[in-house]
N, C-alpha and C positions, 0 to 999 in steps of 0.2 A: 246404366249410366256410369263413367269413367269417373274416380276418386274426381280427377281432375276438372270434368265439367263445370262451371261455374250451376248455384245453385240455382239459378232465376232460370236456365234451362229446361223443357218440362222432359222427363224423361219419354213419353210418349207424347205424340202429337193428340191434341181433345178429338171429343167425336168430330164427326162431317160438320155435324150440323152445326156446330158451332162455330167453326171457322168461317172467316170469310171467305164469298164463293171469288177465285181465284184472285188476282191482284186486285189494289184497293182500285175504288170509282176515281181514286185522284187520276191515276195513270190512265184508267180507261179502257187498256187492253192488256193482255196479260203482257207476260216476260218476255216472250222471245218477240212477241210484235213490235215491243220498246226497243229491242235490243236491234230490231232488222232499221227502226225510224233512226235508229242513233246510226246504226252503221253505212245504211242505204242513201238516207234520205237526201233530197235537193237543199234542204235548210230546215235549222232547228225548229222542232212542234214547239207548239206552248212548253208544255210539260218540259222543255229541254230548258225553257227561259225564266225558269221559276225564280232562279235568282240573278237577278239583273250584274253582279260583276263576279261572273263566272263567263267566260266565252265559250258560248256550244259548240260554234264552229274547231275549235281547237283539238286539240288529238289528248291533252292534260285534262281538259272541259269535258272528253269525250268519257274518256276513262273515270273520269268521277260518277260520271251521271251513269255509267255500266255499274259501279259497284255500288252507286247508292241505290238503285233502283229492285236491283238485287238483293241486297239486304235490308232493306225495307219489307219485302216479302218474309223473307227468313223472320225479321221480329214479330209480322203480323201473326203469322202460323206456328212460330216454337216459342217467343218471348213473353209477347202481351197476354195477358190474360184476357180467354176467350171476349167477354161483357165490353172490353176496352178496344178489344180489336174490331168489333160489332158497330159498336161506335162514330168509331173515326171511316168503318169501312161506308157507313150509313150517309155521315156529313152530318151526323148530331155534332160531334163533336171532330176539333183536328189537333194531333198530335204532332207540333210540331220537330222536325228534326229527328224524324223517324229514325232512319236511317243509322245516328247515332247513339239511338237508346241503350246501347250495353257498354259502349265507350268515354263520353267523356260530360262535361258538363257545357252549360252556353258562353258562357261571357264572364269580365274577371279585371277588375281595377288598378291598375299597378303603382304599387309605390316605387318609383325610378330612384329617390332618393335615400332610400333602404337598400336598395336591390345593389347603386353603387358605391355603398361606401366600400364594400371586401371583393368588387368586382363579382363575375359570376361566370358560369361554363355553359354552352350551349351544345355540350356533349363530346366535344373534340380540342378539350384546352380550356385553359381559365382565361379569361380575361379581366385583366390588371384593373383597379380602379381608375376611370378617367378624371385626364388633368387639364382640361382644357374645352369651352363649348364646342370645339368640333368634334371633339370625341365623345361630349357628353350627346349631343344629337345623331353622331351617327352609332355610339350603344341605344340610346333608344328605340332607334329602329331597328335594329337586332333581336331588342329584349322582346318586342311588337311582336316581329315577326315569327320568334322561338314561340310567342306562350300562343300566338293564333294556329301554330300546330300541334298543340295539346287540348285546344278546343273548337267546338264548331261554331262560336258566336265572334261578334267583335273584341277587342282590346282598348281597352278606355286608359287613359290619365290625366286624374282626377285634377292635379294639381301642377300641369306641364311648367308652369312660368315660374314658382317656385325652386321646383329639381332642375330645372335649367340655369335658375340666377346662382347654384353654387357653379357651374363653368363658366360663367361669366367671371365671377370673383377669382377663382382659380387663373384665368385668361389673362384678367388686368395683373394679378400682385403679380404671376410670372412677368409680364411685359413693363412692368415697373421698376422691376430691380431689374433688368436688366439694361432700361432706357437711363436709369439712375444710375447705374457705374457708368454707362456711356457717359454720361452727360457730366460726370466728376470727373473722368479722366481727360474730356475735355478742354475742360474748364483749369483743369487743375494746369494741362499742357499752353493753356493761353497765358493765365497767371504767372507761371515761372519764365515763359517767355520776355513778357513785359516788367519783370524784377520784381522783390519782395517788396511788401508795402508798408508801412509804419505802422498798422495794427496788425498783426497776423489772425488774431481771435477774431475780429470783425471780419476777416479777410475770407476765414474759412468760413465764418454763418453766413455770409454772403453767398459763398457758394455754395453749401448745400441749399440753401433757399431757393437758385437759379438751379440747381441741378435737378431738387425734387418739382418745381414746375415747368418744367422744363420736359422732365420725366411723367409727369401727371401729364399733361396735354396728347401728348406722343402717345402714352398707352393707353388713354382713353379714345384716341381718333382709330386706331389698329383695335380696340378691343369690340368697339363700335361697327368695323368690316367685318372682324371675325364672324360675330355676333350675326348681322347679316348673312353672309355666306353660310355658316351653321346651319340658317333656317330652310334658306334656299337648299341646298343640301338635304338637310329632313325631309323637305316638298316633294324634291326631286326624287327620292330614293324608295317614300313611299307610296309614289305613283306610277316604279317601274320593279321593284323589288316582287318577289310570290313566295308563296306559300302554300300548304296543303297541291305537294307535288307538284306544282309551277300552275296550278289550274285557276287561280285569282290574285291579284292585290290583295294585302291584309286588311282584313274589317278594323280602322283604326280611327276612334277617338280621343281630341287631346280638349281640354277644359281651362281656360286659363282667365285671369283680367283682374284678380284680386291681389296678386303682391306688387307694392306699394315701393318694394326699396329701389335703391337705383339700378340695380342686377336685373331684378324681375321685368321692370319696367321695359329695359335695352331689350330684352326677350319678346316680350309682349308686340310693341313698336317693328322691329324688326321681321318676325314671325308674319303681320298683318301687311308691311311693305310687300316679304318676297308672293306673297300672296298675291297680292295686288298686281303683281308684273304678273305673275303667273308661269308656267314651264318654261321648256326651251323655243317653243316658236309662239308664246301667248297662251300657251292653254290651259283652260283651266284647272287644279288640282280637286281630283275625287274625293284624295284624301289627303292628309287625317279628315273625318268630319270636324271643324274650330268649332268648340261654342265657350260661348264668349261669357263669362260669370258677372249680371249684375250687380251691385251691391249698393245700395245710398250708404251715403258717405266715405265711399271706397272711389264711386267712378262715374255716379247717376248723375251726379248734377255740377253745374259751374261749384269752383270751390272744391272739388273732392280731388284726392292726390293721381286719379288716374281717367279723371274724365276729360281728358285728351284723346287717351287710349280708348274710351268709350267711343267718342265720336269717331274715331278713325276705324275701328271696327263697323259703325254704318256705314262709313265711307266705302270700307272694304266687300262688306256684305250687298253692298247694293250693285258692284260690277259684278260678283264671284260667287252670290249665293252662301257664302259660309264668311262670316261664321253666324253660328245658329244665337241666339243669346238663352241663358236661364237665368230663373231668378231668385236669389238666397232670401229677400225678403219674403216671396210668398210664404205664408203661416206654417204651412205643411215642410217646408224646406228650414224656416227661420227658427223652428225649435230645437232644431238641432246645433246651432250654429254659436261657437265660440270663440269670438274675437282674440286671435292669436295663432288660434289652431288652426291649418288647413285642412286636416282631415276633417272638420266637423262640417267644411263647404259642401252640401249634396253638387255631386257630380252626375253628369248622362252620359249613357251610352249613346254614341250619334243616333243608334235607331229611336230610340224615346225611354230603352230602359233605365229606371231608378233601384241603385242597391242604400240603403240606409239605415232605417231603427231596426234593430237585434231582440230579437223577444230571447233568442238562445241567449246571448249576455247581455242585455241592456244598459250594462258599464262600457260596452264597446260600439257604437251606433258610430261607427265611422265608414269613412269612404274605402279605406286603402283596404288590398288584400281580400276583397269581396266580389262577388255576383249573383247573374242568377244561374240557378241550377237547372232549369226547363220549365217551359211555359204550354200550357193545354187552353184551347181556344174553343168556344162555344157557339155556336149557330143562333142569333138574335132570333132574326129573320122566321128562320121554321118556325121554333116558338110559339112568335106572335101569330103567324097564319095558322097554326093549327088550334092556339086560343079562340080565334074566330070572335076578338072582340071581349071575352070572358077574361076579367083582368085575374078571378080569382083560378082557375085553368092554367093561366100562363105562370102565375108565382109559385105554384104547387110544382108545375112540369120542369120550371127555372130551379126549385130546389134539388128535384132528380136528378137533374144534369150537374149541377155544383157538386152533389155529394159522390156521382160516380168521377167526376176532374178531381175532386181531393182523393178520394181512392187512388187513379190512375196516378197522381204525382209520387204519393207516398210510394205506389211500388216500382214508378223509375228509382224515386231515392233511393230506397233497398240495393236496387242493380247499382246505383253509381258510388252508394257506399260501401259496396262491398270490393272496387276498383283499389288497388295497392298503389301505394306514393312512387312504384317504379313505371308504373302506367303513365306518367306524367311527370316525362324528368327536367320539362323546366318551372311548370307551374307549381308542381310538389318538390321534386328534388332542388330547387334556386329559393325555396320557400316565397313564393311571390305570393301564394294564398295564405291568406290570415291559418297561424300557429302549424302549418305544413312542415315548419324548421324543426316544431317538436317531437314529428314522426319518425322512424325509421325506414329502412327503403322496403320491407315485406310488410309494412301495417296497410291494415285498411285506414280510408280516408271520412271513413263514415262520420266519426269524431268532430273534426276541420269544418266538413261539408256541412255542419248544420250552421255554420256565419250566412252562406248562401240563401237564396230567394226562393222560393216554389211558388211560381204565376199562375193564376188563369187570367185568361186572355178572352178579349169577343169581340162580334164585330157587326155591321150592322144595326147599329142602336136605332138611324133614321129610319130604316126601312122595318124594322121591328113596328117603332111608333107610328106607322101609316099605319100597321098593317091591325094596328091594336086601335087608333084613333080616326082614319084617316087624313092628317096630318102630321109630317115631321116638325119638332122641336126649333128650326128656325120659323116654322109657318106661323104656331099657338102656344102662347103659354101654358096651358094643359097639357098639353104634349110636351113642353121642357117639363114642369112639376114632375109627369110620369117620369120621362125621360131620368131623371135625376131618382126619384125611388126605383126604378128598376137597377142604376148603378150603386145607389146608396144599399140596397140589400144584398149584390154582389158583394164588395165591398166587408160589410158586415159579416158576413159568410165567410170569408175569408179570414180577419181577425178572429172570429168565434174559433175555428179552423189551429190558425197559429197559435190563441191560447192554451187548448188543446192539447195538442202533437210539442208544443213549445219548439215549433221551426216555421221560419219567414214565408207563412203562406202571405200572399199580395195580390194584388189586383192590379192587370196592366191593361191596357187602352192597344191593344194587337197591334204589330206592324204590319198588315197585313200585304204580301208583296204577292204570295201567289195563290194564299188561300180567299182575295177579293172574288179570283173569277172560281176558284172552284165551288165556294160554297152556292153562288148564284145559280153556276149550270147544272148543279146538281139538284135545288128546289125548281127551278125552273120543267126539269124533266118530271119530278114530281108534283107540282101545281099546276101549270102549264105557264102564261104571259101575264103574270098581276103587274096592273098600272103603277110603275112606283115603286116599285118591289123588283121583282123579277124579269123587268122589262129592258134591261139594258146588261151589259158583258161584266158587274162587279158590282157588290156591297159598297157603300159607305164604311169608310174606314175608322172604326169604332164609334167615339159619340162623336164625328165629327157632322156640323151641316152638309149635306150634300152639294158636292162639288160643282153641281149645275146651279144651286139656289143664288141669285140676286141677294146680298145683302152689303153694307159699310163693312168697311174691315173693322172696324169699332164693334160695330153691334153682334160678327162672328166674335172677336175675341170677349164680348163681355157674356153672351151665351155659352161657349165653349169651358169660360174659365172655373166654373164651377164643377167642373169634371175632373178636373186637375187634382183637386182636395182629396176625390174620393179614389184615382187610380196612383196608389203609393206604388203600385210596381214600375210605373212610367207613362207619359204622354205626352203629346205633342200638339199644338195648333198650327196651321199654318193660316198666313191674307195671302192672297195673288194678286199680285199687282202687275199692271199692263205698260209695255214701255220701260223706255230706260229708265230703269228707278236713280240710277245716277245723278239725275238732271233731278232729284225733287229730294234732298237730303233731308230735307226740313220738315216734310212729311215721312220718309224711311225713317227718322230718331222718334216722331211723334208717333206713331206706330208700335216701336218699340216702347214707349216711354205707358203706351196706354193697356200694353200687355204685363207691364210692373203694377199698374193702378189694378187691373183686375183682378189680380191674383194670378196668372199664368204661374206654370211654373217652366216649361220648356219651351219657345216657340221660335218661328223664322217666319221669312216672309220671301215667297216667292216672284220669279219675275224671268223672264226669258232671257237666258246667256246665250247668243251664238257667235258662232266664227266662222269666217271663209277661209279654212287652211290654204288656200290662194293667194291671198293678196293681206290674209295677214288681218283682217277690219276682226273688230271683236266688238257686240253692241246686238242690237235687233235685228234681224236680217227676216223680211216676209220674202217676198218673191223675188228682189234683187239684192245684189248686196249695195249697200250706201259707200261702201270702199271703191271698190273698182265697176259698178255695174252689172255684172256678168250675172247670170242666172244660175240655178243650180243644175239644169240641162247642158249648160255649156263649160263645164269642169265637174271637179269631184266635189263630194256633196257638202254641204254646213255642217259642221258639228251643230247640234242644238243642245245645250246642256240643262236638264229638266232633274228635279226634285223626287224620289222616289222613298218613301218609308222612312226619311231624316237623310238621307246620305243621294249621292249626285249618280249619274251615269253618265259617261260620255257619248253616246247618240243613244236616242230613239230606238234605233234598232232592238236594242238591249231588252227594253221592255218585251211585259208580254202580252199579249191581246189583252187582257184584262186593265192593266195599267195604261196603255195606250190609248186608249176606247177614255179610261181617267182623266190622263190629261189633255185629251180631247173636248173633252166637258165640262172642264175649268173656268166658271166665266172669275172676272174679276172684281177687286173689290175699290169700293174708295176708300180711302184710306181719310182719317179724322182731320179737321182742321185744323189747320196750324194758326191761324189767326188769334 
């Protein structure tokens, strides 16, 4: 082996037998057969559509999926250690983000408001500090788009409305002193006109009186458009801008709804209008994913300084699907939380991830500067059916699998600390991660990287519970009780874990986008068709009720929300609701208002967005459109914009068999009385 190999390299490849037999079960067939489907094929396989905003059909889409597909093999055979590669090759377990394991890390919280006071370089020039909201909105999408190609997860901002209200401020004082000499040299050109007056003293406080309101009005109506325009701009920019070689939109979420001053506010307001209009011919924005920050006494209730903004955000969420809401009250989120401070706000990633308490410095349990480092996901499901019922089977074989996912994290960490702060020259070299500014450009990042998250992830918790009770956890309370010590022992395994090692092992509640359908058809070939289980195209996505079960949207969010408490890495609930949720506002806040009562800590509420890019109607659209008539046989087709993993996809198409088959079998819910 070359001085230079890095060391996570094996010098020889293990025996045969340890390797997995040729490419993993994900793909299905080896390498050149992938590579003939990607190059050949009439339309993208599954496997091409694992990630819903990536275009298969594209020639940037195309070339991703040729080198990821490729180097995924390469880590399975030379990187992973053999037990881990056995593993994920089996469908015990999945390692998410293969592909990336010797490269970078997931996901990464940005302080915008750090990042601009000294301006910063995005490798070809510095950029000056911005003086105005349009420049502070369109560096944000810059800064987005720079650090999503130094990672392979999303870009969250924790505290959008905040780092926005200093361009506001900046926007008005410039538009004030200069509406203020206008409006003095005016004034002053009227006055001399009409002759000097018998007080002059009085004469002049008059007119600066008239000149400063004069000047306040003027720059508050123009700082108000900017402000506006800014947003729409943001919208606009990061629903056509790309990233990682032109192959997607940046995975981008913004967090906003708790600053209170008049700056913040004009952001918030604004932000949710251009939203509301939506693109340039109606359509809806994917991203950023909004979620919207709860708070009593901030915005919940009549009486708080932004529950304006609250209600306008259901307004807005009930045509557009986003914004998502979370909640700072829930207990798990409200310990941390410091009236003054916005870093102490727990922020989400649009997918459902949570970065938060620091076991590495427990002085620093903040948002900004943080993520996760990678996430290993578990196979419920197997488990439970190979327990055959034997709860004491299942918690012995659930500990084997925990303790080889803590193994496998720890030795991604090793590989990704062992990565140089020149590997990552805007996330490390612009120091956006927490104390990255204290590195030099040859140090390892090992240091830094223990702020970060180490997840495991799982999924199937419903279909586990049948498979262990004969009833999922919406069915019998026996089945939640279990339900809830199978996560509460995760959970604890994980803390035990972080104590430890003293790094942020966690527990997250899986996004599961493409591991739904692969863990199923892979038990399925191994068990055969169990009722409940393995009878349909995807897992239930983590503790969620099964998406076909009949229940209140009350009664999911009051069963789901005790899952929240125990996945510190991240989760999400969703209710479906049927119909224009527009037309029932008073039910969409009551909804929300009963997922603050339960404890949620992230949640949204689903509901069919479509458009006839025709004639322009945006609303429900079944077999005609309520606009002009026309069917979708007689033009081009509806957009249907449908919920996938926290974040939007603009049609159907996108999904993959497995997600589709999902929101296929979505019944709905009712949502609580408002009475």
């Amino acid at each position: 082996m070359s001085l230079d190999t890095p060391a996570f390299i094996r010098a020889t490849p293990p025996p045969t037998a340890a390797i997995p037999n040729g490419l993993s079960q994900e793909l299905g067939k080896d390498l050149l057969t992938t590579f003939e489907d990607i190059a050949f094929g009439e339309k993208p396989t599954d496997e091409q559509r694992e990630n819903a905003n990536v275009d298969a059909n594209s020639a940037m889409g195309a070339m991703l999926k040729y080198g990821s597909e490729g180097v995924k093999r390469f880590n399975a055979l030379r990187v992973l250690e053999p037990r881990h590669a056995q593993a994920h090759e089996n469908g015990d377990i999945h390692i998410h983000d293969l592909d990336f394991l010797t490269l970078t890390m997931t996901c990464c919280q940005i302080n915008l408001r750090e990042l601009f006071q000294n301006g910063f370089s995005t490798g070809h020039g510095v950029l000056r500090p911005p003086k105005s909201i349009t420049s502070f909105a369109s560096l944000a999408c810059i800064a987005i788009q720079s650090n999503q190609n130094d990672q392979h997860g999303g870009q969250s901002i924790p505290n959008f409305d905040y780092d926005m209200a200093d361009g506001v401020r900046l926007t008005y004082a410039a538009l004030y002193e200069k509406y203020l000499n206008d409006a003095r040299r005016l004034l002053e050109g009227a006055r001399l006109k009409d002759g000097q007056p018998d007080n002059k003293q009085l004469a002049d406080e008059d007119l600066e009186e008239r000149a400063a309101a004069a000047a306040r009005e003027t720059a508050m109506r123009d700082t108000e458009r900017a402000t506006y325009q800014a947003m729409e701009a943001f919208l606009h920019n990061l629903n056509t801008m790309n990233s990682r070689a032109g192959a997607q939109t940046p995975f981008s979420s913004i967090n906003y709804g708790t600053d209170t001053s008049p700056e913040g506010r004009m952001v918030i307001k604004n932000l949710l209008l251009a939203t509301e209009a939506g693109l340039g011919r109606g359509e809806t924005p994917i991203f950023p994913i909004q979620i919207f920050k709860v708070k009593a006494g901030v915005n919940l209730n009549p009486g708080d300084p932004n529950y304006d903004l609250f209600q306008l955000a259901c307004r807005v969420s009930s045509q557009r699907l986003f914004p998502n809401f979370s909640f700072i009250d829930a207990p798990f989120n409200a310990q941390y939380y410091i009236p003054g401070r916005p870093e102490t706000e727990v922020a989400y990633m649009g997918c459902r991830t949570r970065v938060m308490g620091n076991v590495h410095d427990p002085s620093r349990e903040i948002t900004h500067g943080r993520g996760n480092l990678s996430f290993t996901s578990l196979n419920l499901p197997r488990l439970a059916i190979d327990a055959a019922g034997n709860f004491e089977k299942f918690f012995a074989t659930l500990d084997e699998r925990i303790d080889l996912i803590i193994d496998q994290l720890l030795a991604r960490f090793d590989i990704q600390g062992a990565r140089r702060v020149r590997n990552f020259p805007f996330l490390m070299g612009q120091g956006v991660w927490m104390d990255s500014s204290l590195l030099e450009v040859d140090d390892a990042v090992a240091p830094v990287l223990k702020h970060g998250t180490l997840a495991m992830g799982f999924i199937g918790l419903a279909e586990a519970l049948i498979a262990l009770t004969g009833e999922h956890h919406g069915q019998n309370s026996n089945a939640q009780e279990l339900g809830l010590r199978i996560v509460g022992h995760m959970r604890q395994r994980m803390d035990e874990a972080a104590e430890r090692h003293q790094l942020n092992f966690s527990l997250i509640a899986t996004p599961a986008e493409g591991l739904s359908g692969r863990f199923v058809k892979m038990d399925r070939a191994r068990y055969g068709n169990i009722p409940g289980i393995t009878d349909k195209q995807y897992y239930t996505n983590s503790f969620h009720i099964p998406v076909g079960f009949s229940l209140t949207g009350f009664a999911k969010i009051s069963l789901e929300a005790p899952y929240h408490a125990l996945t510190n890495g991240g989760h999400i609930s969703y209710v479906e609701l049927d119909g224009a949720a527009s037309k029932n506002l008073e039910a969409f806040e009551a909804l929300v208002r009963a997922m603050h009562t339960a404890g949620i800590g992230y949640g949204s509420i689903n509901h069919p967005v479509d458009r006839d890019p025709q004639c322009g109607f945006i609303g429900v659209i079944n077999d005609e459109c309520p606009g002009c008539g026309r069917s979708e046989k007689d033009g081009p087709g509806f957009d249907r914009i449908r919920r996938i993993t926290g974040y939007l996809v603009g049609t159907l198409d996108h999904f993959n068999d497995a997600k589709r088959a999902e929101e296929r079998d979505r019944v709905r819910h009712t949502p609580p009385s408002t009475s």
